[in-house]
C-alpha positions in Angstrom: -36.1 82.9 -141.8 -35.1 86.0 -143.2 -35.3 89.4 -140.6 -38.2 91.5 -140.2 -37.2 93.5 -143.2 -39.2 95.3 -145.8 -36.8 96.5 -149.0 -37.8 99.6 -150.6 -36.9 100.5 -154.0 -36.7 103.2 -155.9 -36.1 103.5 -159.6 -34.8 105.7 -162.3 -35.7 109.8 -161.4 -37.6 109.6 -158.0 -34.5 111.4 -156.9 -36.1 114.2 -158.3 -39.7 113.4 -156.8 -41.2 117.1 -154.9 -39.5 119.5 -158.3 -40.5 117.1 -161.2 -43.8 117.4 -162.1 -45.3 118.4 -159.5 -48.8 118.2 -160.8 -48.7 114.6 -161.0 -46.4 113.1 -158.3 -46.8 115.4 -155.7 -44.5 117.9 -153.8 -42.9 115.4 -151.5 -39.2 113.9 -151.6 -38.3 110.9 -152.4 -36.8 111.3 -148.4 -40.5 112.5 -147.2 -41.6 109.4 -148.9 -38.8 107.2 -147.3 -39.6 108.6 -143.7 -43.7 107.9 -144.4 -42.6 104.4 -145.4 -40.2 103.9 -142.6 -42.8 105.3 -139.5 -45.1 102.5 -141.0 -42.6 99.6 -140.8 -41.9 100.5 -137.6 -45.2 101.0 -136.3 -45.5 97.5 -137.3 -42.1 95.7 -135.5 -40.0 95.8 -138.7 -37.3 97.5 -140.4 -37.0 99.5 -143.3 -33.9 99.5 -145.8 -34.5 102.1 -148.8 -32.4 102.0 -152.0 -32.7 104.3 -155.1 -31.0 104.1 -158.6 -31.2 105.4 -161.6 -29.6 102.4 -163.2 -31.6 99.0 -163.4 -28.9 97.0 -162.4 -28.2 98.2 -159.1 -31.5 97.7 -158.3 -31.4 94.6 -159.7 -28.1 93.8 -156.8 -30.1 95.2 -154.5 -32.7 92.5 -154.9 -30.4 89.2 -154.8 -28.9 91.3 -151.9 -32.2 90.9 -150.3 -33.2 87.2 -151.2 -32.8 85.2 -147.9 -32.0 88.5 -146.1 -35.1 90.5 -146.2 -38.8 89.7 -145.9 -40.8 91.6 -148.3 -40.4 94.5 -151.1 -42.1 97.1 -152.0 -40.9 98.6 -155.4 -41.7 101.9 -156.7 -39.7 101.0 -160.0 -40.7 103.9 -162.1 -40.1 104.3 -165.7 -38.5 100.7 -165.0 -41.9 99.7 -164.9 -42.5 99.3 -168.7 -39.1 97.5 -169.4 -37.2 96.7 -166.8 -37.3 93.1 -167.5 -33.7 92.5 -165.6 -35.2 94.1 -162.9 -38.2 91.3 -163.1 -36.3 88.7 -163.5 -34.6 89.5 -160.3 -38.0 90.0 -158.5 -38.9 86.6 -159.8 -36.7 84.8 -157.9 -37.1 86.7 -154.3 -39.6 84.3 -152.4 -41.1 86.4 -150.3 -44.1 89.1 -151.4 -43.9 92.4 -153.8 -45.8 95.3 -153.4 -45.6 97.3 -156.6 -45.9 101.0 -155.9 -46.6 104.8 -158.3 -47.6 108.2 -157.1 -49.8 108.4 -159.6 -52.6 105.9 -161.9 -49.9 104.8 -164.6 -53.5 103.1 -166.5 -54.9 106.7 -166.6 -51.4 107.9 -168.6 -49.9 107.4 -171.3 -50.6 104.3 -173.4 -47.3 103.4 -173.2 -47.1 103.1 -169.2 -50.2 101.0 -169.2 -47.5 98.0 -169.0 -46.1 96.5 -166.0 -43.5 94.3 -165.9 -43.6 93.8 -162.2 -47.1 93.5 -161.4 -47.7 89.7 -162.6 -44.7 89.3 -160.0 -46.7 91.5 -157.1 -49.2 90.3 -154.5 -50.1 93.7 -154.1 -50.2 97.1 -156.3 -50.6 100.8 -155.2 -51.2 103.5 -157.7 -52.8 106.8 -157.8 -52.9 107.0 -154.0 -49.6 109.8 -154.0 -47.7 110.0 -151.0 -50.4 108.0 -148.8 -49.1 104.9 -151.2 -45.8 104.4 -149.5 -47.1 103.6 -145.9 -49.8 101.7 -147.5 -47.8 99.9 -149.5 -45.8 99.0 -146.8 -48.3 97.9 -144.8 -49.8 95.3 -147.0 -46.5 93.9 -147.5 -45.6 94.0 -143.7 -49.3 91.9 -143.8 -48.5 89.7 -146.6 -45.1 88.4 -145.2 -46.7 87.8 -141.7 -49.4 86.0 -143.4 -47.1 84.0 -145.0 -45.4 82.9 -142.3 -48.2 82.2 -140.1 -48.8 79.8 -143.1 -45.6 77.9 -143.4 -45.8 78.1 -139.3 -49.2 76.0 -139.4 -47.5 73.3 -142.0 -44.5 72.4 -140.1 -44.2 69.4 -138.6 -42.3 69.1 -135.1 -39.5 67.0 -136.4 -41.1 63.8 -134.8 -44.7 64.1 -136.3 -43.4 63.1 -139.3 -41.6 59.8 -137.7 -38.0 61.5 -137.7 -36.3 61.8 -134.7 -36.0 65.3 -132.9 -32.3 67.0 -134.0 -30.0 68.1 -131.2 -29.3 71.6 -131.6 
């Protein structure tokens, strides 16, 4: 089971969130964002690892870094959003849920950020919310992994419902 873990990421320019553009993203750091998202993991029991990139495939390490490892991932991918399909791909094959996260309403910009590669992958998406998104965000990924383990908890099987005897540790 992995640890109590939610994986933030970050994608290409949110280093520059609180100077760029501050009429649509807000006036916050990427760091003001981080610390919102972290007070709500912890608030909850769980920890809060935070990686940023400007280049796909790190993100895209960061990712398998977390399969098995980490329990949920909320990703705020950015302009990665629209093409990151690597960065899919590796979403694709974590098991555990994907919050997809924007500052602002992508769908009420630009026709050409009306595309998301990561949402069909997400159980959950936050836009348009600004700075309040991150510890929402987290929050309903913190929710979704705990719901998903109270699921798998109710299917097990003690190992000698199922006619198998018990295992010595």
């Amino acid at each position: 089971m992995p640890r109590r873990v939610v994986l933030l990421l970050s994608g290409p320019n949110l280093n520059l969130l609180g100077t760029r553009q501050p009429e649509i993203y807000g006036t916050e750091t990427l760091l003001d964002h981080v610390r919102a998202a972290r007070r709500a993991a912890t608030a909850h029991g769980w920890d809060l690892e935070h990686r940023h990139s400007n280049h796909e495939g790190d993100l895209v390490d960061a990712v398998h870094e977390g399969i098995g490892r980490v329990a949920a991932i909320v990703v705020n991918p950015g302009a990665l959003t629209h093409y990151g399909w690597s960065l899919h791909d590796a979403l694709a094959a974590f098991e555990g849920p994907i919050v997809e996260l924007h500052l602002s309403e992508p769908r009420e910009r630009e026709q050409w950020r009306h595309l998301s590669v990561v949402e069909p992958l997400a159980c959950a998406r936050v836009a348009g919310e600004g700075a309040a998104g991150y510890p929402r965000a987290v929050e309903l990924a913190v929710a979704a992994a705990a719901s998903a383990t109270d699921v798998a908890q109710a299917g097990a099987l003690p190992p000698d419902a199922a006619g198998d005897p018990p295992h010595a540790p």
